[in-house]
C-alpha positions as CSV (number, residue, x, y, z in Angstrom):
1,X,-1.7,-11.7,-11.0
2,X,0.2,-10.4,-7.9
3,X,1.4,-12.1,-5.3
4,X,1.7,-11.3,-1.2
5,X,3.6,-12.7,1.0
6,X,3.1,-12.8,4.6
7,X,5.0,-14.1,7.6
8,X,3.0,-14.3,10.1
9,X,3.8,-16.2,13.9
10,X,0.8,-18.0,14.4
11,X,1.9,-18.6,17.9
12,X,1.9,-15.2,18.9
13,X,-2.1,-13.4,19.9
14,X,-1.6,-10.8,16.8
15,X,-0.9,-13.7,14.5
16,X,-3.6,-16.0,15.5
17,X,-6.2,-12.9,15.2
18,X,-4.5,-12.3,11.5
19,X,-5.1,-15.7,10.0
20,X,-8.5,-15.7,11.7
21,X,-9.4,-12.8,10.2
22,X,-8.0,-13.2,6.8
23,X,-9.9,-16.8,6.6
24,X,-13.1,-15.3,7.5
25,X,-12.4,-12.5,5.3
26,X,-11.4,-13.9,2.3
27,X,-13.5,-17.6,2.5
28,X,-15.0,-18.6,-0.6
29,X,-14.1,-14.9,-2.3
30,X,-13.6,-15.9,-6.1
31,X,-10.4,-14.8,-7.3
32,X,-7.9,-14.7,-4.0
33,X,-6.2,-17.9,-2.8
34,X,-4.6,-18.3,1.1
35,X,-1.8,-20.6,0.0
36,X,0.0,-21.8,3.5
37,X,3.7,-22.7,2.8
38,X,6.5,-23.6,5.9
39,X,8.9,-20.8,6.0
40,X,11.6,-23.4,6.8
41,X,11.2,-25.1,3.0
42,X,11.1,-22.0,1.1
43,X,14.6,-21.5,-0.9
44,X,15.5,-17.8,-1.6
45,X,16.9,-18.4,-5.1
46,X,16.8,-14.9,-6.6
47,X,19.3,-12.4,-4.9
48,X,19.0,-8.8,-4.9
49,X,22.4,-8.0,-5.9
50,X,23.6,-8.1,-9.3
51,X,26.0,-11.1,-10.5
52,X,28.7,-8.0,-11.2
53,X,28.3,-6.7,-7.8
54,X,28.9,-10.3,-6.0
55,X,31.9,-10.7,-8.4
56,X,33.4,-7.5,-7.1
57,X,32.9,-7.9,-3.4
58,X,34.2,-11.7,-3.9
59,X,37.2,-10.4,-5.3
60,X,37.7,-7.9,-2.6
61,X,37.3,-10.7,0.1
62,X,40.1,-12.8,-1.5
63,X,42.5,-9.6,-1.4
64,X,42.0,-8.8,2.0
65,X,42.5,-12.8,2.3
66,X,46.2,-12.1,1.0
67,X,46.9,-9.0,2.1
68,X,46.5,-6.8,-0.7
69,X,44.4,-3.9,0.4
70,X,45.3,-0.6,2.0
71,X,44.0,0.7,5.2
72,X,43.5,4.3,5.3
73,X,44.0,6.6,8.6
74,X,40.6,8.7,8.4
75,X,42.9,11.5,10.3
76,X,45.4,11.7,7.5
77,X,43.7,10.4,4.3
78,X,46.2,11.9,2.2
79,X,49.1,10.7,3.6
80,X,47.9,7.1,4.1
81,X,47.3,7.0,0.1
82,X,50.9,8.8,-0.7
């Protein structure tokens, strides 16, 4: 099974003409379901990031926080790091 997932503005002229569509399309076709859901209650749980990834950029966040990171001159690069 695969799901889709559409926003759609069903104020807009394009939106309305989608949905009208689609239900008129796919009425009483065995084996796809229109499930409406409100955008506002759906909870993004899963992030695309890996946990190691967030760690690191966390950590990076709390050093600039106390002032341990080095800024680097991108005319002189070596000289900022020496």
């Amino acid at each position: 099974m695969t799901t889709i997932t559409i926003k759609i503005n069903e104020r807009t002229k394009a939106g309305k003409a989608f949905i009208a569509m689609s239900e008129s399309f796919f009425k009483d076709v065995e084996g796809i379901e229109i499930i409406e859901t409100d955008s506002k209650k759906i909870k993004k749980t899963e992030s695309i990031y890996s946990p190691e990834f967030i760690a690191k950029i966390k950590k990076a966040e709390a050093n600039i926080k106390k002032g341990k990171t080095t800024r680097l001159n991108p005319d002189d690069i070596w000289g900022s790091i020496l």
